[in-house]
PDB file of N, CA, C, O and CB in Angstrom:
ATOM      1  N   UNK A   1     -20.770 -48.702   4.475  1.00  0.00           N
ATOM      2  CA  UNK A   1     -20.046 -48.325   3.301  1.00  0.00           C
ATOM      3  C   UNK A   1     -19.934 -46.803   3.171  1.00  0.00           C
ATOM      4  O   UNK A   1     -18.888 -46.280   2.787  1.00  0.00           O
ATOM      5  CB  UNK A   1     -20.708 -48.912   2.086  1.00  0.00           C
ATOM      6  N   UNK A   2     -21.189 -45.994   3.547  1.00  0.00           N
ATOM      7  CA  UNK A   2     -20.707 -44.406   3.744  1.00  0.00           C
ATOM      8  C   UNK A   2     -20.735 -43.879   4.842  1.00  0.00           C
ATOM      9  O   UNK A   2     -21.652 -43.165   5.250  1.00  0.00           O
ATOM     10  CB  UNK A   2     -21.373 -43.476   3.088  1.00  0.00           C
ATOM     11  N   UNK A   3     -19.177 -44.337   5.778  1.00  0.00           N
ATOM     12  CA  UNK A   3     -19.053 -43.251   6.994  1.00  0.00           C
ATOM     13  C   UNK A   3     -18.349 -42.514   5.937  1.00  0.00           C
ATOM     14  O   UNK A   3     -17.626 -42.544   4.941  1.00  0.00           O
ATOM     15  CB  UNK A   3     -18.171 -43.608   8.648  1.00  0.00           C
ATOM     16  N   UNK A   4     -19.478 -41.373   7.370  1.00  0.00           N
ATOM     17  CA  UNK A   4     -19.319 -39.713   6.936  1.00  0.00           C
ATOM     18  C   UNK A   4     -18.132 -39.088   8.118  1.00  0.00           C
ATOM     19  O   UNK A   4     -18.452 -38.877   9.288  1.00  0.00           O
ATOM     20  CB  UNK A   4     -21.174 -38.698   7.141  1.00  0.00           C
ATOM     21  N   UNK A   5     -16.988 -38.889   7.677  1.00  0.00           N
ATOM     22  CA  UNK A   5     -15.931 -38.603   8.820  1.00  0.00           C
ATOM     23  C   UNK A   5     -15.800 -37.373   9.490  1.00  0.00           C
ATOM     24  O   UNK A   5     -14.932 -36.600   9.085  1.00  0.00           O
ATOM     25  CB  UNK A   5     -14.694 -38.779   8.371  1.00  0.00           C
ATOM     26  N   UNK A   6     -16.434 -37.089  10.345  1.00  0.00           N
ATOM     27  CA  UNK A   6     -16.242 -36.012  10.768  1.00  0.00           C
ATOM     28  C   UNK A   6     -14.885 -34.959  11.224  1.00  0.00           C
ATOM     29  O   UNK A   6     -14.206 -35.104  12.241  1.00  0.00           O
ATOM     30  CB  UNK A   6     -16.894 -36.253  11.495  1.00  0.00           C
ATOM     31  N   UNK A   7     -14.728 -33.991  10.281  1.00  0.00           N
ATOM     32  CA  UNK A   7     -13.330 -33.460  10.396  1.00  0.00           C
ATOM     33  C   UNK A   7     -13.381 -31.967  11.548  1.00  0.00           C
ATOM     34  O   UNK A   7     -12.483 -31.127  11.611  1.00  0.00           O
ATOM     35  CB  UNK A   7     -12.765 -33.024   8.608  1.00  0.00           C
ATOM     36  N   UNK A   8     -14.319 -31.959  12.146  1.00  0.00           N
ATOM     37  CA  UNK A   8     -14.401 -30.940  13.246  1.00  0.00           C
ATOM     38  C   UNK A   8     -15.002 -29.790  12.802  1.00  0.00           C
ATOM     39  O   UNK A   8     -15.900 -29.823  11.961  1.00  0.00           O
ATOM     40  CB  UNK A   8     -13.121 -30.576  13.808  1.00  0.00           C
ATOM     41  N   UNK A   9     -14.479 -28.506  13.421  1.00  0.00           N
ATOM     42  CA  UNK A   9     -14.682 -26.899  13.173  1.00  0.00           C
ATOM     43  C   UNK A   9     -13.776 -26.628  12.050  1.00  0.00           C
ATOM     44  O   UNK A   9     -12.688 -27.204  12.033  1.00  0.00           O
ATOM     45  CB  UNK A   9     -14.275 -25.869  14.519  1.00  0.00           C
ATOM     46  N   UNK A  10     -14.129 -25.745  11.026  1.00  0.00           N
ATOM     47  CA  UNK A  10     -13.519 -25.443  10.064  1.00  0.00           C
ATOM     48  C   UNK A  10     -12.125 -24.803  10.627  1.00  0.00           C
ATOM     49  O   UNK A  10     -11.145 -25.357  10.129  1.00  0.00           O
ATOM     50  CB  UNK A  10     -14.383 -24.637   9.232  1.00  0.00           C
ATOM     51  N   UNK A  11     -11.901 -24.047  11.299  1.00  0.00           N
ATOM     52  CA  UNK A  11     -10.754 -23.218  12.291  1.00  0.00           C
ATOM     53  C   UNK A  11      -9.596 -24.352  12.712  1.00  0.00           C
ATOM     54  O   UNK A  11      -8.505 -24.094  13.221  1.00  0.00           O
ATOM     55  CB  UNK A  11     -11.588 -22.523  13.945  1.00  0.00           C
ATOM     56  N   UNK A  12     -10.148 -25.751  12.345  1.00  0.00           N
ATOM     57  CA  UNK A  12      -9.489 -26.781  12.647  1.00  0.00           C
ATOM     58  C   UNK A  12      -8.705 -27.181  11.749  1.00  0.00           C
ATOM     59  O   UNK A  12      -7.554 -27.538  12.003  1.00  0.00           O
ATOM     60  CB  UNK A  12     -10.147 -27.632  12.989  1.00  0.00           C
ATOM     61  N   UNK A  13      -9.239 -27.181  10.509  1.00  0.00           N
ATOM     62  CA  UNK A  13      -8.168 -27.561   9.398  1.00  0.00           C
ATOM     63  C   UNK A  13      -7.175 -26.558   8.780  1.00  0.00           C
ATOM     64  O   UNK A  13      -7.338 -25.342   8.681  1.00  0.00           O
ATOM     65  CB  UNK A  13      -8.883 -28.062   8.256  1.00  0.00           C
ATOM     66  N   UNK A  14      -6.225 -27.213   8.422  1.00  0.00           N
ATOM     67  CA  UNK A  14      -5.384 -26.147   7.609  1.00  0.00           C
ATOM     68  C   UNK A  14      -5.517 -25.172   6.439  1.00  0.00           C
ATOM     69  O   UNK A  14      -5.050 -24.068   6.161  1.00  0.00           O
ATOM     70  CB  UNK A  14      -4.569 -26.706   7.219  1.00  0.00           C
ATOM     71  N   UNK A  15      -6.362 -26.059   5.864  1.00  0.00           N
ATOM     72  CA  UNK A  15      -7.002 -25.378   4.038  1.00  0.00           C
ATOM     73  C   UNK A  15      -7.741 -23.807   4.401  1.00  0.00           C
ATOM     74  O   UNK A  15      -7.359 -22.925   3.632  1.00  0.00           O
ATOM     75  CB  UNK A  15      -8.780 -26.762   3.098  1.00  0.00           C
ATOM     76  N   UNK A  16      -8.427 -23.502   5.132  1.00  0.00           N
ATOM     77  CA  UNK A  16      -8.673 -22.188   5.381  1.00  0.00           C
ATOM     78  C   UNK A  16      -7.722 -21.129   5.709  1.00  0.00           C
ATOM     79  O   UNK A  16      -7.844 -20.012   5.206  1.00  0.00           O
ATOM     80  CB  UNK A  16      -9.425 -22.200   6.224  1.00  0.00           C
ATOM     81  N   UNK A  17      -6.625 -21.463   6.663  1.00  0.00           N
ATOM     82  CA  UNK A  17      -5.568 -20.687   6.856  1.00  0.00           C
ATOM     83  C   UNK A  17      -4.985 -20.472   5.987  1.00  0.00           C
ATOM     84  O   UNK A  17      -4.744 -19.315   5.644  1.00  0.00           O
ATOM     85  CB  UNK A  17      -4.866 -20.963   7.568  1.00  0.00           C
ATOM     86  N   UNK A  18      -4.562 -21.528   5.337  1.00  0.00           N
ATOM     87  CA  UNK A  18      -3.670 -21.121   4.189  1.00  0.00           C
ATOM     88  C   UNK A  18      -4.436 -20.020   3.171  1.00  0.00           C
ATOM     89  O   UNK A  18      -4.152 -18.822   3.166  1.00  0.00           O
ATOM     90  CB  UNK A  18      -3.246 -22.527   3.334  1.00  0.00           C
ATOM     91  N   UNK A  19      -5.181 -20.471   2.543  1.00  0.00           N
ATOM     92  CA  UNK A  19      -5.888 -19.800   1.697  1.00  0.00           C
ATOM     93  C   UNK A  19      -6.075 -18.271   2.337  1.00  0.00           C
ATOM     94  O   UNK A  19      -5.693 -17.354   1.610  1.00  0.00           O
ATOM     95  CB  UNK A  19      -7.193 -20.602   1.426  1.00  0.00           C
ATOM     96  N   UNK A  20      -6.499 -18.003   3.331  1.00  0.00           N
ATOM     97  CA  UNK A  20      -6.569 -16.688   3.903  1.00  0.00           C
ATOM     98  C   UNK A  20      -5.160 -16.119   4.030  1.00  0.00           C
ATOM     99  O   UNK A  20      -4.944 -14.920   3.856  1.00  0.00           O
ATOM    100  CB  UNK A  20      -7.278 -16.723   5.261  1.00  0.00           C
ATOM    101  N   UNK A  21      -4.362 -16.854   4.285  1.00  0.00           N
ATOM    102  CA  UNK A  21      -2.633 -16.089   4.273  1.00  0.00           C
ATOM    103  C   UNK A  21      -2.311 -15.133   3.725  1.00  0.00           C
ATOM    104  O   UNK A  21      -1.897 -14.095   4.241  1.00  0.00           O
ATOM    105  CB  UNK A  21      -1.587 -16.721   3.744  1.00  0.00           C
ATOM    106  N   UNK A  22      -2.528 -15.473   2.113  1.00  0.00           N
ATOM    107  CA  UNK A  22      -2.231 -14.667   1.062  1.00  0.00           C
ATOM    108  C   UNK A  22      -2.662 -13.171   1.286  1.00  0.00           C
ATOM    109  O   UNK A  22      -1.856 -12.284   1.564  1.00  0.00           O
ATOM    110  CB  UNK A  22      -2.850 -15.244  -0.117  1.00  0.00           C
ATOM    111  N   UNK A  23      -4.087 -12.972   1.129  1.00  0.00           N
ATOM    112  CA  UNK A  23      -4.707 -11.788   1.460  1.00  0.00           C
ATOM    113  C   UNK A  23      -4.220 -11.123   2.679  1.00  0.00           C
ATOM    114  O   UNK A  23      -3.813  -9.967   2.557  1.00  0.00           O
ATOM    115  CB  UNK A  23      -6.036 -12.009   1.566  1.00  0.00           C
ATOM    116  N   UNK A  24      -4.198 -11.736   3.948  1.00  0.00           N
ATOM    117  CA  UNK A  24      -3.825 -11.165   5.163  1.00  0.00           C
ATOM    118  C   UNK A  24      -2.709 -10.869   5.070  1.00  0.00           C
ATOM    119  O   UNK A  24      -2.483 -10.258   6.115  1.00  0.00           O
ATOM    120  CB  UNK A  24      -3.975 -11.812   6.209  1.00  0.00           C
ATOM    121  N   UNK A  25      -1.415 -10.904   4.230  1.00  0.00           N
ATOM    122  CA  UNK A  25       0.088 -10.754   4.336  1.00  0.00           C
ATOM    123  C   UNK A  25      -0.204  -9.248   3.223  1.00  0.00           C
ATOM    124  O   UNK A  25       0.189  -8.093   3.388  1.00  0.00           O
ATOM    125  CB  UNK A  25       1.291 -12.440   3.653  1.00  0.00           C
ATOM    126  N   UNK A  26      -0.845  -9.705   2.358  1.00  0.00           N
ATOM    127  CA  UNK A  26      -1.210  -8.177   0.895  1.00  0.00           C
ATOM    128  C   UNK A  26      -1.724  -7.067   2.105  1.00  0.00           C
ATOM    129  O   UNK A  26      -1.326  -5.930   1.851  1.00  0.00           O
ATOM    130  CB  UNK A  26      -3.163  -8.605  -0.812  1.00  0.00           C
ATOM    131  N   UNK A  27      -2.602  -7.179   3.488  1.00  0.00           N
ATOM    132  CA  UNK A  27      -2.810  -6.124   3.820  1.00  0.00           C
ATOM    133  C   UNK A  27      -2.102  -5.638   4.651  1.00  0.00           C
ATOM    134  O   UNK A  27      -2.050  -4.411   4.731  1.00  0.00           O
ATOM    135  CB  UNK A  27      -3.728  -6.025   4.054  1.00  0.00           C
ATOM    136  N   UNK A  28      -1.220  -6.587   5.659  1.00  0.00           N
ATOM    137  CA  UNK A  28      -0.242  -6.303   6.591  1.00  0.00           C
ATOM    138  C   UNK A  28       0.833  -5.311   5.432  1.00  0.00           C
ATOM    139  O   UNK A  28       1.227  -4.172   5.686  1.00  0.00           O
ATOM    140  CB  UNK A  28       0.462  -7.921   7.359  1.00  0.00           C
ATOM    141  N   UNK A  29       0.969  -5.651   4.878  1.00  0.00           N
ATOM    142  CA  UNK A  29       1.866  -5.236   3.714  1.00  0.00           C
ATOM    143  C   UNK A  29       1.551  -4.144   3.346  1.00  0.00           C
ATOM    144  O   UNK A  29       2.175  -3.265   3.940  1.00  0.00           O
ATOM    145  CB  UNK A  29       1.894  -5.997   2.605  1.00  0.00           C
ATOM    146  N   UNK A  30       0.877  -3.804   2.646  1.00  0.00           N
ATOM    147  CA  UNK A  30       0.326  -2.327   2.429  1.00  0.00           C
ATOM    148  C   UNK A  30       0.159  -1.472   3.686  1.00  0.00           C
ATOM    149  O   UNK A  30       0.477  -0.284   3.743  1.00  0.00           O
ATOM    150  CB  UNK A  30      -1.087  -2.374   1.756  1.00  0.00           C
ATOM    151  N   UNK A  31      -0.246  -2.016   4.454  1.00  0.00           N
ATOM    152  CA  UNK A  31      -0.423  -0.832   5.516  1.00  0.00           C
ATOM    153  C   UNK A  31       0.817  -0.734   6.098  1.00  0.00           C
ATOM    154  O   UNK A  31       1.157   0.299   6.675  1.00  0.00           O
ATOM    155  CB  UNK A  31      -1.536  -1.040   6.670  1.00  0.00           C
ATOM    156  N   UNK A  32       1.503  -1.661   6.013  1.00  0.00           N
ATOM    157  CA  UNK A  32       3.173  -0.887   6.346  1.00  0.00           C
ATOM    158  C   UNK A  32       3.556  -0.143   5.207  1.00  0.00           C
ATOM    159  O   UNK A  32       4.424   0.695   5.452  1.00  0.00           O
ATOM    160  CB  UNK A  32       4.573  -2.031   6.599  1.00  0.00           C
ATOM    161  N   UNK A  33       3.104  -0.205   3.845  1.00  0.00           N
ATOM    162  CA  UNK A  33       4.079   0.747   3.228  1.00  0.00           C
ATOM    163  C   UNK A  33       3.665   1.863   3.840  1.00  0.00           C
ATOM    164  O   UNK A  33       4.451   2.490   4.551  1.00  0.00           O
ATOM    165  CB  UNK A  33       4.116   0.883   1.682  1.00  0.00           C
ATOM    166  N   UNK A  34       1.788   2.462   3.572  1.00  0.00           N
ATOM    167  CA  UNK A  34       1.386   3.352   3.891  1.00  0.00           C
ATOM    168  C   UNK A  34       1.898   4.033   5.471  1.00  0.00           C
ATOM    169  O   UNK A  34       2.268   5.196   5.632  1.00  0.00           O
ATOM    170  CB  UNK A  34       0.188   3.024   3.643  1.00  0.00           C
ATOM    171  N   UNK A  35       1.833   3.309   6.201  1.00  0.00           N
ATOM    172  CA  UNK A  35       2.860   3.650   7.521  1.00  0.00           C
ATOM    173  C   UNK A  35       3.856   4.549   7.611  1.00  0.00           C
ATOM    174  O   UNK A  35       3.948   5.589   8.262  1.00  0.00           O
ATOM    175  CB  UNK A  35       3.578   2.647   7.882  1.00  0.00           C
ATOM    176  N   UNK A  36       4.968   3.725   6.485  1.00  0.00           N
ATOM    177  CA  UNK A  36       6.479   4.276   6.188  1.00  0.00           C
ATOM    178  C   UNK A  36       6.537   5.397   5.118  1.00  0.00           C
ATOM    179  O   UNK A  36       7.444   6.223   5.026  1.00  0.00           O
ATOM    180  CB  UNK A  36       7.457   3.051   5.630  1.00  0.00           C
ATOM    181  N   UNK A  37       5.137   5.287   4.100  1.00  0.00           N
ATOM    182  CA  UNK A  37       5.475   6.815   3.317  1.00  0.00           C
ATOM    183  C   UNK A  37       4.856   7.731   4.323  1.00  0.00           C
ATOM    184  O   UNK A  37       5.798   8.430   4.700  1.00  0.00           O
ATOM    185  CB  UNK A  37       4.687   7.103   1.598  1.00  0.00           C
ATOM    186  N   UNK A  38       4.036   8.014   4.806  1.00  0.00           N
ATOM    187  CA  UNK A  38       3.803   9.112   5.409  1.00  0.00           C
ATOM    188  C   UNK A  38       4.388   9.761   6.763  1.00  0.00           C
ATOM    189  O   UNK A  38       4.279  10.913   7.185  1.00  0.00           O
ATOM    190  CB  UNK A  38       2.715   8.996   5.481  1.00  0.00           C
ATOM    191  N   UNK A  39       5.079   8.580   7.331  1.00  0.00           N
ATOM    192  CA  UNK A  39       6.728   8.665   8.509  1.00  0.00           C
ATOM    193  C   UNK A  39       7.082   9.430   7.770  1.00  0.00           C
ATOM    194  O   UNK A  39       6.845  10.613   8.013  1.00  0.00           O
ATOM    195  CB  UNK A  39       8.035   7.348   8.859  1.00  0.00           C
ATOM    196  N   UNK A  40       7.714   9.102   6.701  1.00  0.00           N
ATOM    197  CA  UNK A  40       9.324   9.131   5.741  1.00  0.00           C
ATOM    198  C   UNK A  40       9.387  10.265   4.880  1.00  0.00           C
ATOM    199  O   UNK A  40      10.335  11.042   4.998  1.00  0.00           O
ATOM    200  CB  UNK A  40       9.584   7.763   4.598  1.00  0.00           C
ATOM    201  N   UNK A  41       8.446  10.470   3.979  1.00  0.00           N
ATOM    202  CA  UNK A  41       8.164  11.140   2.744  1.00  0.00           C
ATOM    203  C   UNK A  41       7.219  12.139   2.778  1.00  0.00           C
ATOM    204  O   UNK A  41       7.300  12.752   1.714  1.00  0.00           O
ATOM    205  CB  UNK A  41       7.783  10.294   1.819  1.00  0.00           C
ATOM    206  N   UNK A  42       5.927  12.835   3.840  1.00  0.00           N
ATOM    207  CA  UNK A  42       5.085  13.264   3.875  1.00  0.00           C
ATOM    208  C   UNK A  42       5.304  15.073   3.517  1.00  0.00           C
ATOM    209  O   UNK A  42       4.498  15.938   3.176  1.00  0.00           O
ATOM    210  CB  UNK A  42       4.614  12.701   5.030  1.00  0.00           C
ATOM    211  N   UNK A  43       6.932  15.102   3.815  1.00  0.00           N
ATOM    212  CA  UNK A  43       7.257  16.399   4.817  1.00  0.00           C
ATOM    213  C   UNK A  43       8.132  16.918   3.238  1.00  0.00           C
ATOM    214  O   UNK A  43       8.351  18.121   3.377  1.00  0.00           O
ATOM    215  CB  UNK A  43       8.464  16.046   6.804  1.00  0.00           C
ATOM    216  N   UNK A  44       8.551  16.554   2.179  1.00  0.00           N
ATOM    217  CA  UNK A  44       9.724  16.324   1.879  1.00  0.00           C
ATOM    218  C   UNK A  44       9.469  17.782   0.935  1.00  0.00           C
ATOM    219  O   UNK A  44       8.371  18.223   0.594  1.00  0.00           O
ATOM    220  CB  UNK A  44      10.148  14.716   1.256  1.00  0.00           C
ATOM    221  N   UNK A  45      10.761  18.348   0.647  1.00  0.00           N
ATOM    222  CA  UNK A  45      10.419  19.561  -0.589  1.00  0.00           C
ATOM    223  C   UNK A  45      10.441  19.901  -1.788  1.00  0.00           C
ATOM    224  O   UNK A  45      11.603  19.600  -2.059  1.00  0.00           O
ATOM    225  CB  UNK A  45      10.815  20.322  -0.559  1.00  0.00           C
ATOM    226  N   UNK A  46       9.911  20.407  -2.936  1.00  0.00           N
ATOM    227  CA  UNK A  46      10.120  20.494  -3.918  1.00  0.00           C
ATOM    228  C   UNK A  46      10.988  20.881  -3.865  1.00  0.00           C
ATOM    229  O   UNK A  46      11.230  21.827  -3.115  1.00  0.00           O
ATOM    230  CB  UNK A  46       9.545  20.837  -4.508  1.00  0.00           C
ATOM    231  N   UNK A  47      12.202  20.119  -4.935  1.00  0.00           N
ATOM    232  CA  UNK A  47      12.759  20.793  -6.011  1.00  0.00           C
ATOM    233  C   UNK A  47      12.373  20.983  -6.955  1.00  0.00           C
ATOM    234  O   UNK A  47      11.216  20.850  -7.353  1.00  0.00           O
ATOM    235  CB  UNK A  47      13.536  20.525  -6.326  1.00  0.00           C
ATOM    236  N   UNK A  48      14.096  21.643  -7.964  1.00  0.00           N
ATOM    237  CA  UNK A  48      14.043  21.990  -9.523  1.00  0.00           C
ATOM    238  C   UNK A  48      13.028  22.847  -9.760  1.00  0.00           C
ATOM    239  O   UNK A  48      12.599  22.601 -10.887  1.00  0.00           O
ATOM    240  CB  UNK A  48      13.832  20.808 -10.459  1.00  0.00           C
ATOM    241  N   UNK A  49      12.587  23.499  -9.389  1.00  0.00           N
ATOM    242  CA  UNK A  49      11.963  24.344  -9.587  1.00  0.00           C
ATOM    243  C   UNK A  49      10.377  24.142 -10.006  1.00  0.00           C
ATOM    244  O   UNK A  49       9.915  24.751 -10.971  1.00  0.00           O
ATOM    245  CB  UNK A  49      12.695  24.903 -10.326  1.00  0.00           C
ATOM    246  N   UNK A  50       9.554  23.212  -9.182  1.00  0.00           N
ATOM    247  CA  UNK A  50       8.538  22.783  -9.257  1.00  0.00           C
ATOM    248  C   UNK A  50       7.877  23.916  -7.974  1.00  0.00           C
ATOM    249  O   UNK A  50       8.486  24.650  -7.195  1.00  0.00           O
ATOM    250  CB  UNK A  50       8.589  21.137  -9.155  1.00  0.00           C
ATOM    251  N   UNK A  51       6.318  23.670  -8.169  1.00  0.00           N
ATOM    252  CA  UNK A  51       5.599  24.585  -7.716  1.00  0.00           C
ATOM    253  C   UNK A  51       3.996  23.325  -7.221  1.00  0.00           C
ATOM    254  O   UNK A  51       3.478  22.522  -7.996  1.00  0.00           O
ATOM    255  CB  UNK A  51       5.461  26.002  -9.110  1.00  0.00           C
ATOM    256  N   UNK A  52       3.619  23.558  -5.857  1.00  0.00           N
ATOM    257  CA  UNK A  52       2.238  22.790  -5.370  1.00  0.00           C
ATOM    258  C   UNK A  52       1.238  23.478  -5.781  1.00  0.00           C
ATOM    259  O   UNK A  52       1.294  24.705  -5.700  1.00  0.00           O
ATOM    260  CB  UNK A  52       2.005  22.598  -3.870  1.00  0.00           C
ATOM    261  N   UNK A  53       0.786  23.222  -5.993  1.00  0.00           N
ATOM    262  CA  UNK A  53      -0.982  23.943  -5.613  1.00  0.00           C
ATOM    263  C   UNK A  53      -2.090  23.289  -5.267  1.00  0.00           C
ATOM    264  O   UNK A  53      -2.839  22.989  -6.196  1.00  0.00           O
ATOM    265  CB  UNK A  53      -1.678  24.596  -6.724  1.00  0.00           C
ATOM    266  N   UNK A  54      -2.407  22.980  -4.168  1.00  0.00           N
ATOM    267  CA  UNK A  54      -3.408  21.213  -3.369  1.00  0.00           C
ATOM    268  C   UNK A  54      -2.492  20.381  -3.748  1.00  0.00           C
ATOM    269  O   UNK A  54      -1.299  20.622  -3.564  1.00  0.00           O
ATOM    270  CB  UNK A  54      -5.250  20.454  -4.137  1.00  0.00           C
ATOM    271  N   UNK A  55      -2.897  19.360  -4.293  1.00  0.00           N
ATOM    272  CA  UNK A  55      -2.260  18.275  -4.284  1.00  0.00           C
ATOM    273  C   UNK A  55      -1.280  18.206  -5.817  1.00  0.00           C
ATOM    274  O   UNK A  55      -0.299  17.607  -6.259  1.00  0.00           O
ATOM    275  CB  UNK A  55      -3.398  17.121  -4.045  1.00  0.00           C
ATOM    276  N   UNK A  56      -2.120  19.076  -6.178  1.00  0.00           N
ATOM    277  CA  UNK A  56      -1.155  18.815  -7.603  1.00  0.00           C
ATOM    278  C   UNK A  56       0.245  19.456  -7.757  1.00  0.00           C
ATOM    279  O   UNK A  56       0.243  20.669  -7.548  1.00  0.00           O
ATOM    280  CB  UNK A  56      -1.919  19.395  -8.903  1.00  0.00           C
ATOM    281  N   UNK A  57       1.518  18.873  -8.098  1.00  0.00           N
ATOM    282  CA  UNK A  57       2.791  19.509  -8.450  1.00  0.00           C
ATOM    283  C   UNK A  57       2.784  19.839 -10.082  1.00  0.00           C
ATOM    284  O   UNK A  57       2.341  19.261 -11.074  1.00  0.00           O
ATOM    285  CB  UNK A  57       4.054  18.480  -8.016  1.00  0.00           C
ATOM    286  N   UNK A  58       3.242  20.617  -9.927  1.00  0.00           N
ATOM    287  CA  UNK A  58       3.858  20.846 -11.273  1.00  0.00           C
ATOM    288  C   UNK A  58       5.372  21.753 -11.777  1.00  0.00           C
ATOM    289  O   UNK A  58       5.724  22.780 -11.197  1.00  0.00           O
ATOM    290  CB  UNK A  58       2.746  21.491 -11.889  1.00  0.00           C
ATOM    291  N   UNK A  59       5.959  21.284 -12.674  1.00  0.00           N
ATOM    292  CA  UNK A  59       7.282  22.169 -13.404  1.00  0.00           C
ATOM    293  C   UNK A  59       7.293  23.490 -13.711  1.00  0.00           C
ATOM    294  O   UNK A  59       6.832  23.564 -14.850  1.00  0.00           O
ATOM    295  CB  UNK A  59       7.623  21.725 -14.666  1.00  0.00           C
ATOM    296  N   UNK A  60       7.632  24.824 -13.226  1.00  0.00           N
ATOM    297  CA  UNK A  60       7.625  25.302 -13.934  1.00  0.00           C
ATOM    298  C   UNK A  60       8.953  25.741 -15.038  1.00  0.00           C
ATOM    299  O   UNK A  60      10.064  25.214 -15.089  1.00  0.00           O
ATOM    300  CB  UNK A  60       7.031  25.889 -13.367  1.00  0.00           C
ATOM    301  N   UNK A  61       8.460  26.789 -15.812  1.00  0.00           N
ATOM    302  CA  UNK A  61       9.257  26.447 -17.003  1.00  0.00           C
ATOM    303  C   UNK A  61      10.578  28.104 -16.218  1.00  0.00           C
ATOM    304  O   UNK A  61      10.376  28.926 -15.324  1.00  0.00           O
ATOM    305  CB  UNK A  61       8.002  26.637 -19.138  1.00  0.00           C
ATOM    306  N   UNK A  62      11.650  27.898 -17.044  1.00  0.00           N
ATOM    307  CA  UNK A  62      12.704  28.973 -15.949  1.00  0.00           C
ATOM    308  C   UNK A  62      12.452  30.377 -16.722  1.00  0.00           C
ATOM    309  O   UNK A  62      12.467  30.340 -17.953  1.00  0.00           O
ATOM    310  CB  UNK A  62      14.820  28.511 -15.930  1.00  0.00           C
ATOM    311  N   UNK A  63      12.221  31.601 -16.071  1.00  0.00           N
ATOM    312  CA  UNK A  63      11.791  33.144 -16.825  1.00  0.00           C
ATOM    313  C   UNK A  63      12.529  33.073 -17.859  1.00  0.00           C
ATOM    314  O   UNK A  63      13.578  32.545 -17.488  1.00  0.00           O
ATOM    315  CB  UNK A  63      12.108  34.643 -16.048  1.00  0.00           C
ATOM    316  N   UNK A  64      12.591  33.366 -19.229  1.00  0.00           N
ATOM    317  CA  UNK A  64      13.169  33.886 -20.154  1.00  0.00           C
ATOM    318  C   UNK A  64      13.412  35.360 -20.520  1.00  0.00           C
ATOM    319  O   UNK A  64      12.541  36.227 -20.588  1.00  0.00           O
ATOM    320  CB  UNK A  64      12.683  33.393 -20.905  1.00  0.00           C
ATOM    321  N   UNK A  65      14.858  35.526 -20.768  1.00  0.00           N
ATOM    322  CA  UNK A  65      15.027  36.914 -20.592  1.00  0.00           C
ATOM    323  C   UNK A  65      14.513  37.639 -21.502  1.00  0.00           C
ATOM    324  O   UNK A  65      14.513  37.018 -22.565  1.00  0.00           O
ATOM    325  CB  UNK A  65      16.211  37.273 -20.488  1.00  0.00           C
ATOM    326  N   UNK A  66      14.019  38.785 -21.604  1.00  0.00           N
ATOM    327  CA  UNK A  66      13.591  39.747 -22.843  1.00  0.00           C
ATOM    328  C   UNK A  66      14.414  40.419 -23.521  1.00  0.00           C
ATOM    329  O   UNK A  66      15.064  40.824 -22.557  1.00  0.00           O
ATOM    330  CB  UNK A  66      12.797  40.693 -22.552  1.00  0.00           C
ATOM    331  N   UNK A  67      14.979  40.924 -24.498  1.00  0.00           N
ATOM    332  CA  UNK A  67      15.687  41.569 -24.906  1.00  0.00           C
ATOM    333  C   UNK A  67      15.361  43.252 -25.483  1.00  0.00           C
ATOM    334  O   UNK A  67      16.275  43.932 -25.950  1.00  0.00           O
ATOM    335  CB  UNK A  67      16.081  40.711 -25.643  1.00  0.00           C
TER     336      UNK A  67
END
């Protein structure tokens, strides 16, 4: 009345793959964006009159004339 059915190596069934999919596609994924911004975007220049300093950008504001 209790056979115990043996379903093999876990690597065997489907329910693990799937479940792992999700995560493994979120990192394939990200590491291509990260890939393509730093190809694409790494190099690129301020405009409008913005100014770096390390990492931080900022606006500056345009000279005002004196009178």
């Amino acid at each position: 009345m209790d056979e115990s059915k043996d379903s093999g190596p876990w690597w065997r069934e489907p329910w693990p793959w799937l479940l792992m999919a999700g995560p493994a596609l979120a990192i394939v994924g990200c590491a291509i964006t990260i890939v393509l911004a730093f190809q694409n975007f790494s190099s690129q220049g301020i405009v409008d009159g913005g100014v770096k300093q390390g990492l931080v950008v900022s606006k500056t504001e345009p000279a005002r004339e004196q009178r």
